[in-house]
TORTOR-150744 format. One record per atom (N, C-alpha, C, O): residue in three letters; x, y, z. Coordinates in steps of 0.02 Angstrom, whole numbers, plus 32768, in hexadecimal, padded with zeros to 4 digits. Layout:
BEGIN
ALAXYZ;...
// end
This chain:
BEGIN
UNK836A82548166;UNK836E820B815F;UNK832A81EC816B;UNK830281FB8196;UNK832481BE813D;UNK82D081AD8147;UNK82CC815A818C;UNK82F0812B819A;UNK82A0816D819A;UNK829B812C81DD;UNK827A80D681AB;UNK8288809B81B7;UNK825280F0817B;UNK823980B68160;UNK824380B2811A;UNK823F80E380F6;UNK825280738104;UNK8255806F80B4;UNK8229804B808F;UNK8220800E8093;UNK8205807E8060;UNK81DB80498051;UNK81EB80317FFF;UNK820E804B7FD4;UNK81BE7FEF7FFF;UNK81C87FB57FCD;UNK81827FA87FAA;UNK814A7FA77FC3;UNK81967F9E7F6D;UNK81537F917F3E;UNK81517F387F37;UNK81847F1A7F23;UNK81267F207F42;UNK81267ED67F47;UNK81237ECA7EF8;UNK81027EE87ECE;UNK815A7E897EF0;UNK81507E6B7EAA;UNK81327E287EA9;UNK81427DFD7ED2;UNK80FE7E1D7E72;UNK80EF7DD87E7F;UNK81417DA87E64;UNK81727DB87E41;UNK812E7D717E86;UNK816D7D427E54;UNK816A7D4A7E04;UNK819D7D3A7DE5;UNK813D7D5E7DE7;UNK81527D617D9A;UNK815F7DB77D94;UNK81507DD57D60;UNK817C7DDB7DD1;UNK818A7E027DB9;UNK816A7E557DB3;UNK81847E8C7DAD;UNK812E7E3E7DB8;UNK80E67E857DAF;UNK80EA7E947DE6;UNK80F77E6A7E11;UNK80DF7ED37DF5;UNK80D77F0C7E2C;UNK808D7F267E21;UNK807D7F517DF8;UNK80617F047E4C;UNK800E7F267E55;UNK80027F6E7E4E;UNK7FE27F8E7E25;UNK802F7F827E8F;UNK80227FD17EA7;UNK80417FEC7E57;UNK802180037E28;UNK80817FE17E5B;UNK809180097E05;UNK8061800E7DD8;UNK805180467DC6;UNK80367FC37DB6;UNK80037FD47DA5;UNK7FC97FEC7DA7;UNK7FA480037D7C;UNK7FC47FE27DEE;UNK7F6D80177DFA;UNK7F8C80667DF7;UNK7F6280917DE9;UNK7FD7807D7E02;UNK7FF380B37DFB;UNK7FDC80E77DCA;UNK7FC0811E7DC8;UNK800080AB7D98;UNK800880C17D42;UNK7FC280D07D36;UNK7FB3810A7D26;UNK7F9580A47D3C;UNK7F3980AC7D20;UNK7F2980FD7D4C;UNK7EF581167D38;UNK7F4B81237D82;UNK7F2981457DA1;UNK7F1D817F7D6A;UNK7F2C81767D2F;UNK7EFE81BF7D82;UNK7F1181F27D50;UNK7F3D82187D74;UNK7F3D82147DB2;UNK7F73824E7D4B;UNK7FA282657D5A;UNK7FA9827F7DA4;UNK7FD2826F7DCF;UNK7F6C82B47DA7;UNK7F6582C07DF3;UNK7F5E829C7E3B;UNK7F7B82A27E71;UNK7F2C82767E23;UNK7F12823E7E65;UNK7F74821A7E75;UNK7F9582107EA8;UNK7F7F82117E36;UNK7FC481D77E41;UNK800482117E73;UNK801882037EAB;UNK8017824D7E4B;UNK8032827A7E84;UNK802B827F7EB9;UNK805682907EE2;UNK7FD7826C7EC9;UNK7FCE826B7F15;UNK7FD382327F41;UNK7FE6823B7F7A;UNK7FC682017F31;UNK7FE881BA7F4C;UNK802381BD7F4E;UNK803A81AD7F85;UNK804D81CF7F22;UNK809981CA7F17;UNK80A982087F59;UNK80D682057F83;UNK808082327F54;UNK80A682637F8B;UNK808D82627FD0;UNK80A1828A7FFA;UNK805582287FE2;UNK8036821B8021;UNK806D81D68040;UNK807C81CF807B;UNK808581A57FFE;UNK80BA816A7FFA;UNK80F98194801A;UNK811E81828047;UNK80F981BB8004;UNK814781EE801F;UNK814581F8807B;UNK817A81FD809B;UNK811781FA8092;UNK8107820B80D0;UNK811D81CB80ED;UNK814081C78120;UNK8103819480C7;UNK813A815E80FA;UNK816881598112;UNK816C813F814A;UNK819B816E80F2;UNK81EA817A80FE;UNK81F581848132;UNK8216815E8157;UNK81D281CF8149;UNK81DA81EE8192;UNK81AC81E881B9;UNK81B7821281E4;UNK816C81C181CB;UNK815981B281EE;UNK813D816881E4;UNK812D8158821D;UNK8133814781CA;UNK812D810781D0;UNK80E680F481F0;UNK80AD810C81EB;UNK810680B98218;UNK80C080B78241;UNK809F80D8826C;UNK806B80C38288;UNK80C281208277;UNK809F8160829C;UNK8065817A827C;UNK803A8196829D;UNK805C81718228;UNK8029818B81FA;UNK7FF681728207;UNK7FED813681FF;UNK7FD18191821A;UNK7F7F81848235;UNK7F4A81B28211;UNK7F6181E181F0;UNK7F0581A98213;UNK7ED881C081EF;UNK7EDB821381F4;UNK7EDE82398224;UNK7ED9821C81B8;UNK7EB182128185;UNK7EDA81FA8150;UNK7EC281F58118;UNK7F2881E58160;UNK7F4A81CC8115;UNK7F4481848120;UNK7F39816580EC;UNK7F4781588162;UNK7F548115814B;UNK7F26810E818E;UNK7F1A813981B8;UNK7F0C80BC8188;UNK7EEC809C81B3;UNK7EDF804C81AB;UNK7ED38026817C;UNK7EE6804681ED;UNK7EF97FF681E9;UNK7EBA7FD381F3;UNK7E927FD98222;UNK7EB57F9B81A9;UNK7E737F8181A6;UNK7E5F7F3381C7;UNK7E2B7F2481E4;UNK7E927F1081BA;UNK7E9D7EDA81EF;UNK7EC87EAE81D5;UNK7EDC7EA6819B;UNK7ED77E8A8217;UNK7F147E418203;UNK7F5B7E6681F0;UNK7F7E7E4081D0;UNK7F7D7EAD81FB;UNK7FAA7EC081FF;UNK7FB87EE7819A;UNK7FEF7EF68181;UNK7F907EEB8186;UNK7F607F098145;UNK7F3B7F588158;UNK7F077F648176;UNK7F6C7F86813B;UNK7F617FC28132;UNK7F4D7FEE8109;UNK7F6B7FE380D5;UNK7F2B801A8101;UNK7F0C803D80B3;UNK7F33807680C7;UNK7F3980888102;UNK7F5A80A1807F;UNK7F7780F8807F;UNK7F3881108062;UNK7F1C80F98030;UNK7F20814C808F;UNK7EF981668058;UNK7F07819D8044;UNK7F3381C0805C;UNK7EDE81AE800B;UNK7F0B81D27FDC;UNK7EAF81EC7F9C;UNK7E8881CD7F79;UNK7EB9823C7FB3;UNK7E7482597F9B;UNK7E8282847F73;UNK7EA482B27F88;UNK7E6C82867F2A;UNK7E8382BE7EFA;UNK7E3482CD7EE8;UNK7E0F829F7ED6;UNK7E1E830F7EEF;UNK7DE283367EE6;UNK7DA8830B7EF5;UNK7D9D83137F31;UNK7D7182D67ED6;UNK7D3082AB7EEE;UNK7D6282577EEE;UNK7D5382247F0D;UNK7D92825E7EC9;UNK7DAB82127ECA;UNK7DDA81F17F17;UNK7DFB820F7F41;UNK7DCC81B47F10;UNK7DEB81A87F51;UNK7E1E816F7F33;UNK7E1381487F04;UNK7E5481747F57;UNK7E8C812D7F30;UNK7E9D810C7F72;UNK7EA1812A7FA7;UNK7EA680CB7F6A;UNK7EC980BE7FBB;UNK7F10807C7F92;UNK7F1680677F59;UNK7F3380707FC7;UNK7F6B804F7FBE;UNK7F6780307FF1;UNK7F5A804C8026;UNK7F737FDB7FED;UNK7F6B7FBC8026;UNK7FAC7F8C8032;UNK7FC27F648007;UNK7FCF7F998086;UNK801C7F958086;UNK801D7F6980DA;UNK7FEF7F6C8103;UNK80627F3F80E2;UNK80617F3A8125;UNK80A67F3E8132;UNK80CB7F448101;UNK80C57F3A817A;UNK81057F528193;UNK81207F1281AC;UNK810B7EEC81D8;UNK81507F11818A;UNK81867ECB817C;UNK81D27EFE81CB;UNK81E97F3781D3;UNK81D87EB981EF;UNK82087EDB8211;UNK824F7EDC8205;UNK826C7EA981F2;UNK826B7F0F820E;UNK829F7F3381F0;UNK828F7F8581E0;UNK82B57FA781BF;UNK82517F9D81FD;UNK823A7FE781E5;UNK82297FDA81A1;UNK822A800F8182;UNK82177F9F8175;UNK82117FB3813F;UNK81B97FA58123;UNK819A7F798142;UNK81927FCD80E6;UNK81467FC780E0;UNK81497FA58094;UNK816C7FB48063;UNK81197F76809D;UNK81217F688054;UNK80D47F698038;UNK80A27F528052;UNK80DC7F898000;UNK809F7FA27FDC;UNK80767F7B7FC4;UNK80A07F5F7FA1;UNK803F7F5C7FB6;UNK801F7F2B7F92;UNK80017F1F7F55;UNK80107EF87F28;UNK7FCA7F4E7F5D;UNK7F9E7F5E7F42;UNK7F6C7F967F50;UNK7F5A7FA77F89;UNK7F547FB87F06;UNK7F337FE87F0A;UNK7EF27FFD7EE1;UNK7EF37FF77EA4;UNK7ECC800D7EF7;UNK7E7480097ED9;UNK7E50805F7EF0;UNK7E5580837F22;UNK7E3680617EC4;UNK7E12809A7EBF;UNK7DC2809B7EE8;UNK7D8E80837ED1;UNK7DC780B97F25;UNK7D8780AE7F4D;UNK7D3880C17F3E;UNK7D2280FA7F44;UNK7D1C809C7F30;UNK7CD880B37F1B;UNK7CA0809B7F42;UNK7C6980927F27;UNK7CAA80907F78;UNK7C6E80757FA2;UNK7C9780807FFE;UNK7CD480808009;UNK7C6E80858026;UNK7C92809F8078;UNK7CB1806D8095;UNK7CD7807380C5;UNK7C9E8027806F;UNK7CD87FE58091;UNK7D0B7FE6807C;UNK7D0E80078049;UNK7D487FC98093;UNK7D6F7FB98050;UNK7D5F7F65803D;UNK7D4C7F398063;UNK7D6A7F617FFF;UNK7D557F1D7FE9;UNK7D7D7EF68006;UNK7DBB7EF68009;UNK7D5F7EDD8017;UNK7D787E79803D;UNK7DAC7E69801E;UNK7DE57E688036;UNK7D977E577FD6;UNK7DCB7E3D7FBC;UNK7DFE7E617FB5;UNK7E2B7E437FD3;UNK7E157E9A7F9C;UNK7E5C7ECE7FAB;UNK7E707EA87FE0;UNK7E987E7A7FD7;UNK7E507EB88028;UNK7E6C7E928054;UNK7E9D7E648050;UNK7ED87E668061;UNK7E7D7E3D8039;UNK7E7F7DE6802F;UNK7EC17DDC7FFF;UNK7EE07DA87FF3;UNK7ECC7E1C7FE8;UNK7EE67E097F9D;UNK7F3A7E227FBE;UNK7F6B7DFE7FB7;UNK7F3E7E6D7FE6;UNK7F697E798002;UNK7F827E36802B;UNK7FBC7E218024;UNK7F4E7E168059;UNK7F6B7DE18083;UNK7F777DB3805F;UNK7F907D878082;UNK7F747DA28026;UNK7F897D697FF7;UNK7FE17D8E7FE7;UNK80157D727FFA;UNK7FE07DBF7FCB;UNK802C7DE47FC4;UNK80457DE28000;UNK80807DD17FFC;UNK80357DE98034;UNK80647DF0806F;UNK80747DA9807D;UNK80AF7D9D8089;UNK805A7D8A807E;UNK806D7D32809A;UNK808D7D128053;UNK80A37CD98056;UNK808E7D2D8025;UNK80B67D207FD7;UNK81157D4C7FD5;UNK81487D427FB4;UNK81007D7E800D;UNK81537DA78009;UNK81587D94803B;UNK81927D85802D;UNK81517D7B8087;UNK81797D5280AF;UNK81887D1880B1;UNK81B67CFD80CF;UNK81527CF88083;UNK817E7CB2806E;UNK81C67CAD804D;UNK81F57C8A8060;UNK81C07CED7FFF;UNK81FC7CED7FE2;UNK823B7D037FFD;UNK82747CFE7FE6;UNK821D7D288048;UNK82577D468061;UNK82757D19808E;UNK82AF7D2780A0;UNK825F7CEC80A0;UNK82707CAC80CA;UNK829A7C718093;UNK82B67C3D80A4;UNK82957C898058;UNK82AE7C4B8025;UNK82947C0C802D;UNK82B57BD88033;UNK82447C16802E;UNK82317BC0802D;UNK821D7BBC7FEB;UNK820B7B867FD4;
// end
């Protein structure tokens, strides 16, 4: 039985980020996100580096390494045990970009509003 469930955030019109940065991956890199994403289930917020790490303001990166490429997925933990996915970008420099950041915390304060029904 899994402890956490996780959720792909939709914008209000509907689009799923992570699905799309998914789909653009190549076959391999995407197996491996999808099978590092699987690890949530059973451990949750126990997952610590080298798969996930928390970058700030309650904004987390999965990481996720297929041969020189690096992918990350950026998620936070809604209570109820449950993670919801955001967004995802292909790492090419040792920061992660600000904006990802920014962009996750824009989705996260966009799915607790809707979940509040305002």
């Amino acid at each position: 039985m899994s402890k956490f469930t996780v959720e792909i955030y939709a914008k209000a019109d509907g689009k799923e980020p992570v699905n799309e940065f998914l789909y653009e991956l190549p076959d391999k890199m995407r197996a491996k996100v999808l099978q590092e994403i699987r690890l949530f289930s059973d451990f949750g917020n126990e997952l610590r580096e080298p798969y996930s790490k928390l970058l700030e303001d309650g904004i987390y990166e999965l990481r996720a390494k297929q041969g020189s490429d690096i992918s990350r997925v950026l998620y936070f933990f809604v209570v109820g045990r449950k993670i919801i996915l955001t967004n995802g970008f292909v790492k090419k420099t040792q920061k992660t970009p600000e904006s990802k950041i920014e962009l996750a915390k824009k989705y996260r304060d966009d799915y607790i509003h809707r979940q509040k029904g305002e």
